[in-house]
Phi, psi and omega in degrees: 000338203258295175309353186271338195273005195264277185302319192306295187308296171304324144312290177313321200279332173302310169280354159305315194263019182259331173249092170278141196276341187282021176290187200268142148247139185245329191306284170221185175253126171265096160341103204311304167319340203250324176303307200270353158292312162301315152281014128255006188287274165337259193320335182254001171263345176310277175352299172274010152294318186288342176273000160281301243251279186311317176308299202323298187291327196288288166332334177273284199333314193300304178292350177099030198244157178217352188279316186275349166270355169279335163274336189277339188300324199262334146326311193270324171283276206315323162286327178293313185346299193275308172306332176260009199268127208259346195274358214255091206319128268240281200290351181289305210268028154270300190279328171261029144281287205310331189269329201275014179269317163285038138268328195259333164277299199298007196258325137001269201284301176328313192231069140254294178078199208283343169310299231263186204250025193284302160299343156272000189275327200281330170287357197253311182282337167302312165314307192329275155010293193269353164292301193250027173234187190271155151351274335196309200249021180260009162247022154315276197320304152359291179265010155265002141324277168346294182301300196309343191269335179287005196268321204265319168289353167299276190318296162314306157329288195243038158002086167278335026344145194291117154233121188338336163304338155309290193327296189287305143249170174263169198274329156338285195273014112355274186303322149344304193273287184331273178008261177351290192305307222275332167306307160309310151309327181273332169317293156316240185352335178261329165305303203318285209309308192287340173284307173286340179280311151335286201308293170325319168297289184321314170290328198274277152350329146310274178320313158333291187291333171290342180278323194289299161314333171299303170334286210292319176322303157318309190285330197255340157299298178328321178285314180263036076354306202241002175299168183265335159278178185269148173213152171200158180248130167215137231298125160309300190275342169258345218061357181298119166351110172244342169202159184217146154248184211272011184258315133337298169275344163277347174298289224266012181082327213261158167290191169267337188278342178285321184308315140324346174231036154217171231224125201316320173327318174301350149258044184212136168300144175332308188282004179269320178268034151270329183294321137331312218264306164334316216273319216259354183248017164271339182211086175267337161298346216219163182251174215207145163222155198159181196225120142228198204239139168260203204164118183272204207264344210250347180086029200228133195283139155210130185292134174234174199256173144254132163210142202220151168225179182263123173223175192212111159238125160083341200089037165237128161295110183223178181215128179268121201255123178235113213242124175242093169344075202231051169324289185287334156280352159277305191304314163320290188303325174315301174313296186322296143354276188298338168280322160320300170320311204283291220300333153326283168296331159308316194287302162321325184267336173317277158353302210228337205246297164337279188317320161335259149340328168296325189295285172340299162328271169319344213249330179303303189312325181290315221257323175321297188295003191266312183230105171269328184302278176347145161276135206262014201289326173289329185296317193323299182313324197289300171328280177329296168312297158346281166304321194298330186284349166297304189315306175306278198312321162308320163274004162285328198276283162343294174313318191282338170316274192264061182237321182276001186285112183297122200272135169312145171281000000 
């Protein structure tokens, strides 16, 4: 068994290379599809032609006949000659089978007649035909079906020579059985032509829409390739890496081959992956965003932002992460925080430590103005003590400014 699939392999690779699908064409342009029909059309029929071919021959010999196994032998030489001789360009060696198959069905219905198989050869190259040539050449055969049946009633009419066809009909039911025949072609050829022209239409969309999936496949790598943030997709049910881009591998230290062989825990500090485990075995359907803490290569914590989806890479369930550092914007907010505070303790000292002395002050000045005569020497001091803790606290309050003063980025 193995050896017959052994030659069976080697067969198929012999009609590849005799019908290649990139040949030149000059005649018309052949539809790569149309090719590989033809050429498996050929491959599974040569065999059983040949295996026909041998009944055949063998059975005229038996009755005593030499014209016709001397001819289908050279017939039979002369077509292959030409279908497999690769200098000869693919649609040349398409039309001269198709011409040297119709020598051979009319040479059938002449000196055969309606018996022999001359009239399914003729109807077999119209399928054929309308099968493997462009729109453009599948009612060629028609008319020459055509010529050929007036061709054979002419000869029946003014019996130019004897043929069993003479025998059989008159030109009346001639022209019937031809009908017929040329009917049935045409018929076949318009079914054939509207099936295969669908198809055709059908492929060709396909293809369309597959360069537009390419694009776009192309266009959103491109993208998670060369963003600048880090981004990676990783397995739902393992966690394993399944992609990374270069923006990843310069955050976390690790290569892509390292990154493809660990497990998202690795990039989160111990003390982060239950807190992991939580977020992921609560939303596995759904996409998620939030600050967590990541871990490079070097062991050193920096918080990102996440924002995660559902994705099918390959026909795998996964999930995709675009991981945004945001070091400096937690450090900000920190600052901010601690300046609040301080404007916090500013306001206090405003309050309590300011207002005071101020009180103290106004309330001295009222009593100066009240008695300007009096010795006034315990209020001064009173006065004095006064402005200098007005002073202090004002230069406390300054200092504590600009010590909280948010440094330009």
């Amino acid at each position: 068994m193995e050896r017959v699939k052994s030659y069976w392999k080697k067969y198929k690779k012999t009609f590849e290379y005799v019908f290649p699908v990139e040949n030149q064409f000059t005649l018309f342009r052949i539809s790569s599809w149309r090719i590989d029909l033809f050429r498996n059309t050929m491959m599974y029929c040569f065999p059983i032609s040949l295996v026909g071919l041998v009944l055949f021959l063998i059975h005229e010999f038996i009755t005593g006949k030499v014209f016709f196994p001397a001819f289908m032998v050279i017939a039979v030489i002369l077509l292959m000659g030409f279908v497999i001789n690769r200098k000869i360009e693919l649609d040349y060696r398409m039309v001269i089978m198709v011409i040297l198959l119709y020598f051979i069905a009319v040479i059938y219905l002449v000196f055969v007649g309606s018996d022999g198989p001359g009239a399914l050869y003729l109807l077999i190259i119209t399928f054929f035909t309308a099968m493997i040539f462009p729109p453009k050449a599948t009612y060629i055969p028609l008319i020459i079906n055509t010529l050929i049946c007036i061709g054979i009633g002419l000869i029946i009419k003014f019996d130019i020579f004897p043929t069993p066809l003479s025998d059989t009909y008159d030109l009346t039911l001639w022209i019937a059985y031809s009908g017929n025949l040329i009917f049935i072609s045409f018929v076949s050829v318009l079914m054939i032509g509207s099936i295969l022209n669908g198809f055709e239409r059908t492929r060709i969309k396909e293809v369309m829409l597959l360069k537009k999936l390419d694009t776009s496949e192309r266009y959103y790598r491109n993208v998670f390739d060369s963003n600048p943030v880090p981004m990676y997709i990783f397995e739902l049910n393992t966690g394993n890496f399944l992609k990374v881009n270069e923006a990843a591998v310069k955050k976390y230290g690790y290569s892509k081959e390292e990154f493809l062989s660990m497990n998202i825990t690795k990039i989160r500090p111990a003390s982060e992956i239950s807190k992991l485990m939580d977020i992921f075995s609560t939303i596995k359907t759904r996409a998620y965003s939030g600050i967590l803490t990541h871990m490079n290569k070097e062991g050193q914590s920096f918080p990102v932002e996440i924002d995660t989806n559902i994705v099918n890479l390959d026909g795998i369930d996964a999930r995709l992460v675009l991981a945004t550092d945001v070091s400096k914007r937690v450090n900000y907010i920190r600052m901010i925080e601690k300046q609040n505070q301080d404007f916090k303790e500013i306001a206090w000292i405003q309050s309590h430590k300011v207002r005071a002395p101020l009180t103290n002050i106004m309330s001295l000045t009222d009593l100066m103005l009240q008695d300007p005569h009096e010795d006034h020497i315990d209020l001064l001091q009173m006065l004095k003590r006064s402005t200098t803790q007005l002073n202090e606290a004002i230069e406390s309050i300054v200092h504590q400014a600009e010590e909280n003063q948010i440094p330009p980025e």
